[in-house]
C-alpha positions as CSV (number, residue, x, y, z in Angstrom):
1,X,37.4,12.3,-40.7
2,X,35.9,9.0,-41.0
3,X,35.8,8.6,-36.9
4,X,33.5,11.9,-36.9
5,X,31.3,10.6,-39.2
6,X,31.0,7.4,-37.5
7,X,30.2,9.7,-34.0
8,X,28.0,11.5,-36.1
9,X,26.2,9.0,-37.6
10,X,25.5,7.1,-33.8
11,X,24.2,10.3,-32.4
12,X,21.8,10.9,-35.4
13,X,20.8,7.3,-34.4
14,X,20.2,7.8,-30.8
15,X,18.0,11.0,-31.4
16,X,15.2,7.8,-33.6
17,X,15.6,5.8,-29.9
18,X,14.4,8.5,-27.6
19,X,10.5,8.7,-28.7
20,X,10.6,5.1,-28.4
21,X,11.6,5.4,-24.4
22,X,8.8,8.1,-24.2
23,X,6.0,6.0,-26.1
24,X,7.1,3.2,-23.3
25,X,6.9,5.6,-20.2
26,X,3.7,6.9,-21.6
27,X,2.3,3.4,-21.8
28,X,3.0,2.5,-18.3
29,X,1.7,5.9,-17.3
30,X,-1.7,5.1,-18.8
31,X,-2.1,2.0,-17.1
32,X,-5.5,1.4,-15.7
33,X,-5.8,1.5,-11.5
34,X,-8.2,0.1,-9.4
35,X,-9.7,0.9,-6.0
36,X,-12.0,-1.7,-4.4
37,X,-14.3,-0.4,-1.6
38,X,-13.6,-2.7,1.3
39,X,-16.9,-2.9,3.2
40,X,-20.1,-4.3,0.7
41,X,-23.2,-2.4,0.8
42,X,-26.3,-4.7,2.3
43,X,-29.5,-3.5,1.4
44,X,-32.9,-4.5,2.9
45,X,-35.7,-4.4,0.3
46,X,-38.6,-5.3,2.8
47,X,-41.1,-2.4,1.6
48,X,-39.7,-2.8,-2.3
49,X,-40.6,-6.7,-2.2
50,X,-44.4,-7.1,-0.8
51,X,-43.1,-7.2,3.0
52,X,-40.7,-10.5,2.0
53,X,-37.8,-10.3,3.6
54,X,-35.0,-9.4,0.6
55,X,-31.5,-8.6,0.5
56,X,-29.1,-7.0,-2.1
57,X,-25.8,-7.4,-1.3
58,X,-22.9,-5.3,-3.8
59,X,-19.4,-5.0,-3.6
60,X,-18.1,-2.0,-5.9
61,X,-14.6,-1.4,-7.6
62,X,-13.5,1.7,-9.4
63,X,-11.6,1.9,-12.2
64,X,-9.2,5.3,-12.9
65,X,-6.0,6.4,-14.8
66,X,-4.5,8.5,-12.1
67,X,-4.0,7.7,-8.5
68,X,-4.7,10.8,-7.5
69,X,-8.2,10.3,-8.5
70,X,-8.9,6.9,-6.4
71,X,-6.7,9.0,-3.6
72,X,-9.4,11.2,-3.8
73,X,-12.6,8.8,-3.6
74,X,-10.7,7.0,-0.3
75,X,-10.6,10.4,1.4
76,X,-14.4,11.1,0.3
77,X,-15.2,7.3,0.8
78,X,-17.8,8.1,3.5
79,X,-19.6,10.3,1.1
80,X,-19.5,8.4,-1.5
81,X,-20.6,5.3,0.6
82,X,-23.6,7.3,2.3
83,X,-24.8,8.4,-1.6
84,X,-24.5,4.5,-3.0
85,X,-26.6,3.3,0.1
86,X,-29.1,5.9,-0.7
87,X,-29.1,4.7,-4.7
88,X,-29.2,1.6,-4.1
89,X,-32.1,1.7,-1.4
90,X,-34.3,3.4,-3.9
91,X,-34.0,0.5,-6.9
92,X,-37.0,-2.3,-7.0
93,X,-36.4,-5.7,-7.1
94,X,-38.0,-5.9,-11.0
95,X,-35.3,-2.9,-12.0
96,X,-32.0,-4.7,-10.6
97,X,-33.4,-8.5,-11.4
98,X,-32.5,-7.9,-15.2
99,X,-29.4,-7.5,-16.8
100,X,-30.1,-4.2,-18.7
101,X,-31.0,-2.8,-15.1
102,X,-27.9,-3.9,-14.0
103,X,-25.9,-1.9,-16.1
104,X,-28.6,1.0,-15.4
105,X,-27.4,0.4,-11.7
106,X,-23.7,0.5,-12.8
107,X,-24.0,3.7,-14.7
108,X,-26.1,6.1,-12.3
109,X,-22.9,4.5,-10.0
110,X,-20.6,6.1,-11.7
111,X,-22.2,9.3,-12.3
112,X,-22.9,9.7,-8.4
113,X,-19.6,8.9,-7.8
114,X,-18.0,11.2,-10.4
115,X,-20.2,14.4,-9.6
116,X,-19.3,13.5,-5.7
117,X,-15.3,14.0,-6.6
118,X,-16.3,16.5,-9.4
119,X,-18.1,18.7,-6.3
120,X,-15.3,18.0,-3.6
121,X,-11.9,18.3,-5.6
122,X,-13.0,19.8,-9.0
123,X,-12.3,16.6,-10.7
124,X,-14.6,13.4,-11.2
125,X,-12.3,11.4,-13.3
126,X,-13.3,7.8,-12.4
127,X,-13.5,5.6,-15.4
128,X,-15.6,2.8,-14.4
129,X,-17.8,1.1,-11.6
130,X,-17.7,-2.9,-11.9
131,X,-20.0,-5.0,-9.2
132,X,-17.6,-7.1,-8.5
133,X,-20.2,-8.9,-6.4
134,X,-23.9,-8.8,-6.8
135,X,-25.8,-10.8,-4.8
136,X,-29.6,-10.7,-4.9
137,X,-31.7,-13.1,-2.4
């Protein structure tokens, strides 16, 4: 009798360690995944800086939770590349010079880039855009 209770008691007690192995494989599944787009984008801003010869010069990263989601930006990369020329071209030098416009920069980013995957897969799940270099001369 007392053996039962003992295999009794050790099951009830494995049944507690079970949600702690799930809480672990969730946490690992929730980890944050990056994607870095190889090539920067150079800009010429000749016409947006009184004819003076100016370059922007930014290289983008994108943060997601699946990697099916940065799976999809790398098969839609020259879209996405073609639409963040095209942003970036129309900025001035006084928007991107402060920090505020910056982060303006960073946020239409991630909406171009989200309604690009949104349109193509039916998803736009990207997390964050970080400038991982921004170089301004």
């Amino acid at each position: 009798m007392n053996k039962s209770l003992t295999t009794l008691f050790i099951l009830c007690l494995s049944f507690f360690a079970v949600p702690t192995w799930a809480a672990d494989e969730e946490a690992a599944v929730s980890q944050a995944l990056y994607y870095k787009i190889a090539e920067p984008f150079t800009i010429n801003f000749l016409k947006q800086s009184q004819q003076q010869a100016r370059y922007l010069q930014i290289k983008v990263a994108l943060k997601a939770d699946e990697q099916s989601i940065l799976d999809s930006a790398d098969m839609n990369l020259p879209m996405i590349q073609d639409s963040l020329r095209s942003l970036f071209s129309e900025q001035t030098m006084e928007s991107i010079s402060s920090v505020e416009g910056r982060r303006q920069l960073q946020a239409s980013t991630l909406d171009t880039i989200n309604g690009i995957l949104k349109e193509e897969t039916g998803k736009g799940d990207v997390k964050a855009v970080y400038f991982t270099s921004f170089i301004l001369q």
